[in-house]
Structure formats: structure tokens, C-alpha cells
N, C-alpha and C positions, 0 to 999 in steps of 0.2 A: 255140426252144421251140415245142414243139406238142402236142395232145391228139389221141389215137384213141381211138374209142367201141370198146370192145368188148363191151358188153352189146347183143344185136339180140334185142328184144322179139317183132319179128314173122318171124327166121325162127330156129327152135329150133337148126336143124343147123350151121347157122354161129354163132349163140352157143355152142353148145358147143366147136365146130372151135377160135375163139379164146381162150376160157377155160381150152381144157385147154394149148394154145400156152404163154397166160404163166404158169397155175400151173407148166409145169413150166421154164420159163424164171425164175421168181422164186420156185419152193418154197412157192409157197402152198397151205395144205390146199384138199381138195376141199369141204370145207364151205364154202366163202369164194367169194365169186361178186367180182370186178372190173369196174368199169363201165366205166372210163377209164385209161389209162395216160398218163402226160404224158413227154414226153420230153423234156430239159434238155441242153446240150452247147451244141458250137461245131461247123459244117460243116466237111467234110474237106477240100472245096475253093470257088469263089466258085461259085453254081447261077448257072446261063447267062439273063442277060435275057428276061424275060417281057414280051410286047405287051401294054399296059395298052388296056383297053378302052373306047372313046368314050363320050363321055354319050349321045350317039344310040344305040349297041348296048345303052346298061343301064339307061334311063330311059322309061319309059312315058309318053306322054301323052294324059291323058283316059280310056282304060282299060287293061285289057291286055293286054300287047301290040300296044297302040294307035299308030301312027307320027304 
């Protein structure tokens, strides 16, 4: 499961690029704006291991960006 924004506030041309995408992928009138689409399923196959990242790369100390 997962969420994509498709409302973009601060660039007009790419909110519409997307908006007009899933009206006409989902038949929604144009009077109807979509914020978010969620997408629900099962993957098609296992996605390949991801390196999880140290507490030292994702932890600030003191300020930040601070080591």
C-alpha cells in the first residue's frame, strides 16, 4: 500500500499534468480535483534489498547536521 500526492500547490503545470492523468484514468469529471491516490495490491515480484541506513547517517547531534 502506498499514497501519491497529486495535488502540487506550488507548481500549477504539474498539478494539472497529474490531474488530468488520473481524471482520465479513473473518469473523473473535471470539476473534481484529487489530492491523493492510494494504491492497494500485492507486488508483482520481491523488490530487491534496500541498505538501511546508520544511526550516524540519520541522526543529528546537537544541531543540524551536526556530527
Amino acid at each position: 500500500m502506498g499514497w501519491s500526492a497529486i495535488y502540487q500547490s506550488d507548481n500549477p503545470e504539474e498539478d494539472e499534468r497529474r490531474q488530468s492523468a488520473v481524471r482520465e484514468l479513473m473518469s473523473i469529471p473535471k470539476s473534481l480535483k484529487a489530492p491523493i491516490v492510494l494504491g492497494l495490491g500485492y507486488p508483482e515480484g520481491q523488490p530487491a534489498r534496500r541498505k538501511m541506513a546508520t544511526l550516524e547517517e540519520t541522526v543529528s547531534w546537537e544541531r543540524y547536521g551536526g556530527k
